[in-house]
N, C-alpha and C positions, 0 to 999 in steps of 0.2 A: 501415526496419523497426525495431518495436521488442521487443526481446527481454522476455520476460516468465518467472516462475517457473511451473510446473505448477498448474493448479487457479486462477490468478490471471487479473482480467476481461482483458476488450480496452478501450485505451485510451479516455476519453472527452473530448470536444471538449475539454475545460479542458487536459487537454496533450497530444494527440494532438497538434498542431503547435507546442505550444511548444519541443522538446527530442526529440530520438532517445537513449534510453539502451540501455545493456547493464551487466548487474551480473556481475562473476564470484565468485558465491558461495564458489568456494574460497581465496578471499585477502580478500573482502570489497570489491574496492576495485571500482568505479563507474567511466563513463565513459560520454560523452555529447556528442552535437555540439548547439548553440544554431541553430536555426533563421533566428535574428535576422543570422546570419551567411552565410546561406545555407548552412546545414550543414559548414563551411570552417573556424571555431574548434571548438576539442574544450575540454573540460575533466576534472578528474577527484578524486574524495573516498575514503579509507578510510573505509569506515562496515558494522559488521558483522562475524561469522567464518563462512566457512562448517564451522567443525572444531566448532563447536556448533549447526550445524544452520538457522540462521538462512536466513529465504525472503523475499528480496528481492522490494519492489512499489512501486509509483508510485502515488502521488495527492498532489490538491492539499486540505493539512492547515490551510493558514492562509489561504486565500483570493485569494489574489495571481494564479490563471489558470496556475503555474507548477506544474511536479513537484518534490515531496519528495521523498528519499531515505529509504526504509523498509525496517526489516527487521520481521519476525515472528519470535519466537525460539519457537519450538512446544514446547519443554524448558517452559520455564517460563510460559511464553503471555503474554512482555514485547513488546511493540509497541515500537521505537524508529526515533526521525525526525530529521532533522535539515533544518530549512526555506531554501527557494530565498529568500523574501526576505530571509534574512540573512547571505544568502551562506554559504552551509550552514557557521554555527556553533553558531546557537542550537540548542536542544537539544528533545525531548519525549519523555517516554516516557508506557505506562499498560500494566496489564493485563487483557486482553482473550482469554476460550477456553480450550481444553483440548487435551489430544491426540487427533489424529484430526479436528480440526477442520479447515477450507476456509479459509484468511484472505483477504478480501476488501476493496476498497473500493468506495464510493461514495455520494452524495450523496442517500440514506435519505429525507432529511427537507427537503430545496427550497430549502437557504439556500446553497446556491451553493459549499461547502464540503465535501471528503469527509467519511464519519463513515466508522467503523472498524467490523469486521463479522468473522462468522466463519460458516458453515455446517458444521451438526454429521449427517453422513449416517446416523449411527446413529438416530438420531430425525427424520431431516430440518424440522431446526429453525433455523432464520435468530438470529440473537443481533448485535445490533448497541449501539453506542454514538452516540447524538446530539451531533455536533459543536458544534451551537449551544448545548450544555449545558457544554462546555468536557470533552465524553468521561465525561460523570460519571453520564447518565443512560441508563440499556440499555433495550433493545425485544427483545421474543421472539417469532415468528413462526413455525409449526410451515408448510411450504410443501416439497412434492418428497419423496424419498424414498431408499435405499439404491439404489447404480445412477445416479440423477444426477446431471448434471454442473451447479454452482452459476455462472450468470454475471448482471453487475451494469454496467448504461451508465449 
């Protein structure tokens, strides 16, 4: 089972089998058993507070088939990650959303990589960021409305 924050999609093939996580947002720290192992090795990262709010999500950011460890911090609408292939040291962040926003991931744009997203139910409008752009280039999509719930395979 993999634990997910409120409002965040259901896992998709890229690491629906790689990795079982759970984040506990109130300490920030991460934990996960490796499939590779028969779910029998655990691991575990600080990454995050949840005393600022921050909503832990999964997706694959660099392309490797692996889950990143992400938070969304909705205070300030910073996105940070920290990637599986570098054995979560390397770093990323960007800004991405507003308050009130849906954070989301998933792979928008076909290149096999998550892009970073947000659904705003005030306006039911999609706002994402294209991965293969290195997160630099947004799309805006007005789709659904007040009342619905935003999911993304």
């Amino acid at each position: 089972m993999t634990l997910r924050a409120p409002g965040t999609p259901k896992p998709t093939r890229s690491y629906r089998a790689c990795r079982r996580r759970a984040g506990r947002p109130s300490t920030g720290w991460w934990y996960w058993l490796k499939s590779s192992s028969n779910y029998t090795t655990a691991g575990q990262v600080q990454w995050g507070s949840g005393s600022v709010g921050d909503i832990p999500l999964v997706g694959d950011l660099d392309g490797d088939g692996k889950s990143e460890v992400i938070v969304w911090r909705w205070i300030t609408s910073d996105w940070f990650w920290i990637t599986s292939s570098s054995g979560y040291t390397r770093q990323g962040a960007v800004r991405w959303g507003g308050a009130g926003d849906v954070p989301l991931l998933g792979d928008f744009d076909g290149d096999g990589v998550d892009d970073i997203a947000v659904w705003r139910p005030s306006n039911g409008t999609w706002y994402w960021l294209l991965s293969s752009t290195g997160w630099t280039a947004g799309v805006a999509k007005t789709w659904g409305g007040l009342g619905d719930i935003p999911l993304v395979r």
